[in-house]
N, C-alpha and C positions, 0 to 999 in steps of 0.2 A: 504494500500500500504506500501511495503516497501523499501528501497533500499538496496541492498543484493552486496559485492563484492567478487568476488573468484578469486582468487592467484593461476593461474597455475604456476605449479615450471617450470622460465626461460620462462615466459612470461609477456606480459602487463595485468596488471590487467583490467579484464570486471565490471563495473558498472552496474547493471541497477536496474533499477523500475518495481519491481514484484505486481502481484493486489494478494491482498488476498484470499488464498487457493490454490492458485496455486502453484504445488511441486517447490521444487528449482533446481529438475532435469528438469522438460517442461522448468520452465525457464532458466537456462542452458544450453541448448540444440538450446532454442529458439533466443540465443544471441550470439553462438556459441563458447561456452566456449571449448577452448584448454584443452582435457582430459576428456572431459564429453558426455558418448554417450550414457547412456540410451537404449542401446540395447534391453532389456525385456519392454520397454517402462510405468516401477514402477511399474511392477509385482513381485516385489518384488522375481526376479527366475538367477539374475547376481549382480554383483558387478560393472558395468562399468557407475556408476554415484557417486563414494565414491570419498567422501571428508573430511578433518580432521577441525573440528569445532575451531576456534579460542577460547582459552580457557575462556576466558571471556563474551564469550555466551556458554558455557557449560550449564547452568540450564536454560535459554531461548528457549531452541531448546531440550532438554531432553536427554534421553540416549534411544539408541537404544532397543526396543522391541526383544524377543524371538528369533522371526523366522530374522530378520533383526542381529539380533547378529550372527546366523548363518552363515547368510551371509559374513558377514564381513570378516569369517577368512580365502573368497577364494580369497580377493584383493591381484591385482596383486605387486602394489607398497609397499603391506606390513600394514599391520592393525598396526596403532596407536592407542594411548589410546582416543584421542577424534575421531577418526574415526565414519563416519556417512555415509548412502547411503542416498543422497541427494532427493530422490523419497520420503522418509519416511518422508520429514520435510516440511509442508505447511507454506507459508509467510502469517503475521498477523503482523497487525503494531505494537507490540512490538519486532519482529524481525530488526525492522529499523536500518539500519545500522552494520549491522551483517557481518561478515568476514568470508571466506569459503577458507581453502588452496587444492588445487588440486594438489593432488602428482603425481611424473610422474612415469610408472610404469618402471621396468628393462630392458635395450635392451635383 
């Protein structure tokens, strides 16, 4: 288990306790995080579960693979340098405590 927080920009932060393996887009989605929809539901085939990784779990959570790199550069709110789609990154209790910002995309 871990406990995972994501920072939607100009909202309350969501808390919760994720079981391991489970993406931190299901979990996301499944706590209703403002800005996180999993459309393709981790088909890795959209961009609307990206999240920008607090720098300090940078080498905890990895750098995005190939085809997830791909992806990245169709986010709406703008690919950052720690940008991640949250479908690609499974919770493991070394993620405890890990920080996820959710940008908000452009009206």
């Amino acid at each position: 288990m871990a406990n995972i927080t994501w920072k939607p920009e100009g909202r309350s932060d969501v808390v919760a306790e994720v079981r391991d393996g489970c993406t931190l887009m299901e979990a996301a989605v499944a706590h209703s995080v403002p800005g996180i929809f999993g459309d393709c539901g981790g088909a890795l085939a959209c961009a609307t579960c990206h999240v920008v990784v607090a720098e300090e779990w940078l080498a905890a959570t990895g750098r995005p693979g190939p085809d997830e790199d791909e992806i990245l550069d169709m986010v709406e709110a703008g690919r950052r340098p720690n940008s991640r789609l949250s479908c690609q990154i499974r919770a493991h209790a070394d993620l405890d405590g890990l920080v996820l910002h959710v940008p908000v995309s452009p009206a």
